[in-house]
Residue, then its C-alpha position, 0 to 999 in steps of 0.5 A: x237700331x243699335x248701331x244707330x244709337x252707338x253712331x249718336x253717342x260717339x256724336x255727342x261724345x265728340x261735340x262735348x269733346x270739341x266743346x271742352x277744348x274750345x272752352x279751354x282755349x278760351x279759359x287760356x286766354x282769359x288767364x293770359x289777359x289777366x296776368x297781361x292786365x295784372x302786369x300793367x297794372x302793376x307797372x302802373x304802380x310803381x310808376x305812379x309810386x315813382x313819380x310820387x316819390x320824385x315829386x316829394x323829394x325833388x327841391x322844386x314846389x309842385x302844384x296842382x289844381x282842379x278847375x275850380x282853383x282848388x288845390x288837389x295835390x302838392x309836394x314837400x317843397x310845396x308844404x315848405x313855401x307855403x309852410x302849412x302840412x298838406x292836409x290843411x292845404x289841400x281844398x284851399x283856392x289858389x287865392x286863399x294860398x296866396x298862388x293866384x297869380x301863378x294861375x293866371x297871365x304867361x305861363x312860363x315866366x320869372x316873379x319877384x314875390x314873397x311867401x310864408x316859407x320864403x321871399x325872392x325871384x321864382x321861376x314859374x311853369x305852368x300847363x294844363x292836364x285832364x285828370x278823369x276827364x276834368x281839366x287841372x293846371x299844373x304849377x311849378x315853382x323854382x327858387x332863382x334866388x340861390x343860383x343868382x346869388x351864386x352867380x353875383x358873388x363868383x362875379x364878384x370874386x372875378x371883378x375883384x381878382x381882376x382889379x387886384x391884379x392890375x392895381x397891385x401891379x401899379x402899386x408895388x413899383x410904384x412902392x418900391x421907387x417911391x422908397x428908392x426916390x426917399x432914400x435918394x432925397x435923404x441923402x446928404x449929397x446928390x450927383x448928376x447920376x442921383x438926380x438922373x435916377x430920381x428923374x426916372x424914378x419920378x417917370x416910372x411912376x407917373x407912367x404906372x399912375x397913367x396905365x392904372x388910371x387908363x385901366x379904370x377908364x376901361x372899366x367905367x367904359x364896361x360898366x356904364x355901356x348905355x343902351x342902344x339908340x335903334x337906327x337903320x344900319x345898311x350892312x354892306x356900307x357897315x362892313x366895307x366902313x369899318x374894313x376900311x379903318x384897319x391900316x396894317x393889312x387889307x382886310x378882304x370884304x366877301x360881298x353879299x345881298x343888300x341887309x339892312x338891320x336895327x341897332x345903335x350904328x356907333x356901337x355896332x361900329x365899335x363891336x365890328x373895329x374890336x372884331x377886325x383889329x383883334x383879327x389883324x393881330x392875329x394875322x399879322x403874326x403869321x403873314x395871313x389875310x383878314x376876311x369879313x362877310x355876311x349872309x341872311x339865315x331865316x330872321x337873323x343876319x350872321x357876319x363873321x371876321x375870319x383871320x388866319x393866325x394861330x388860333x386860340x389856345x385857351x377859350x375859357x377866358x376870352x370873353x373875361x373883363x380885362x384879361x388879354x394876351x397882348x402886351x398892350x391890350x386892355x381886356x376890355x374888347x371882346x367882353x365889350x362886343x359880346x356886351x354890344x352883341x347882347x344889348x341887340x338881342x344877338x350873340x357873339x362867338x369867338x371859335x377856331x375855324x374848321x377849314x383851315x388855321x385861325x379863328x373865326x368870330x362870329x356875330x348873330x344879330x336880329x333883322x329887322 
């Protein structure tokens, strides 16, 4: 009977034990979820204390609003373009803030509109998010205006450099023969080899006269390129028309499938023949050949002119109006064919080629 009771209580004993551990284990892992839950629920926070803090320095007006188009959330930049404080803001329309449009029509897109902290050209991105459960939009505005004027005024200062350049290399011989011709004509007594000096002097200006006024020819040229006039153009009878122009050298045609794109036929003549000729002087240094060819890539044609000259030295300058490495050369051809290139909605690259010596321009133009 004793032994009996013994044997029970070291049952019992041993059941509280087992019990004991299990629930320790089980204390164990609720306090290792605790500090897991504690830990992500403090790098939530300071990522949302990030995010905040980016939203309010950043130089971009942020926006949000709920499904009703009432405002919810904005930064400084925000405050500023609307230059109100947020709190007097906040639970305002879209409408009474004047910002209705930006929740309606294309979502990313370019607005000329004015504010009550600014005027000019904005940049607009908007998108849609949940926010407990409840749909919101997202508004981002950023001010195109500085950056475009940056960019006008470094144009500028391009353009005016360029034709500050090439007058004043007109005008100071012509200066100084004007001064040497006064002084032959002031002279009491002129011999055949004055007169002779005077005649050359008169040519010498005439000539300058004749390249500064080719040279704004050029730039009229650049500057009023009308818009194309869309035909169908056959690529093969486009290329092997155009190789054929270049005289110095046979430029060598590499046949491919039939394509045929829209575009204006006359400047796409144009853009070609400034491709081919620049690759020819470039061959012509070295005894090289001129390749031409052509190919179908997905939705785009892609046509290269490859030489094998020398290469390019400096790329930073070849599409600028008007600067050129050639003795004869205007500066306008390259610029002119990006120009072209563009107006199709298509691009142009000049680059050296990997295979081998020269360079190889290529053309990206739309099909169809």
């Amino acid at each position: 009977m004793l032994a009996a009771l013994r044997e029970g209580d070291f049952s019992t004993r041993a059941r509280g034990a087992r019990d004991s551990d299990a629930l320790g284990l089980a204390l164990l892992e609720v306090n290792m979820l605790a500090a897991t839950l504690r830990s992500q629920r403090l790098s939530t926070v300071e990522a949302t204390s990030l995010l905040l803090t980016v939203m309010e320095e950043i130089d971009v007006a942020i926006f949000t609003f709920d499904g009703t188009h009432r405002l919810k959330l904005l930064n400084r930049a925000g405050e500023r373009l609307l230059a109100e404080r947020g709190e007097r803001l906040l639970g305002r329309t879209g409408a009474e803030l004047g910002l209705e449009e930006c929740l309606r029509g294309d979502a990313i897109r370019t607005v000329d509109t004015m504010f009550p902290g600014g005027a000019g050209r904005w940049q607009l991105r908007r998108t849609t998010f949940r926010q407990s459960g409840q749909p919101h939009q997202l508004v981002v505005l950023s001010d195109l205006s500085k950056a475009l004027r940056d960019e006008e005024r470094l144009a500028w200062q391009r353009i005016i450099r360029v034709l500050g350049h090439e007058i004043n290399n007109s005008l100071a011989p012509i200066k100084s023969i004007a001064e040497s011709l006064q002084a032959l004509v002031d002279a009491p007594v002129r011999d055949a080899e004055s007169e002779e000096d005077v005649r050359q002097g008169l040519s010498v200006i005439s000539s300058r006269a004749g390249s500064l006024s080719r040279f704004m020819t050029s730039y009229a040229i650049l500057a009023r390129l009308p818009g194309p006039r869309h035909n169908v153009v056959e690529v093969p009878t486009w290329v092997r028309r155009t190789a054929q122009l270049e005289t110095r050298l046979h430029v060598q045609v590499q046949e491919a499938d039939a394509i045929s794109i829209v575009g204006d036929s006359d400047q796409l003549d144009q853009l070609l023949i400034n491709l081919v000729r620049n690759a020819a002087d470039a061959s012509l240094e070295t005894g090289g050949v001129v390749a031409v060819g052509w190919q179908e890539s997905g939705a785009w044609l892609h046509l290269w002119v490859r030489d094998e000259g020398y290469g390019i030295a400096d790329s930073s300058n070849l599409f600028v109006p008007f600067f050129t490495t050639k003795p004869e050369g205007s500066g306008i051809g390259l610029a002119l064919s990006r120009q072209i290139a563009e107006a199709h909605g298509g691009t142009l690259t000049l680059e050296n080629r990997s295979d081998g010596t020269g360079c190889e321009a290529l053309l990206r133009l739309p099909i169809g």
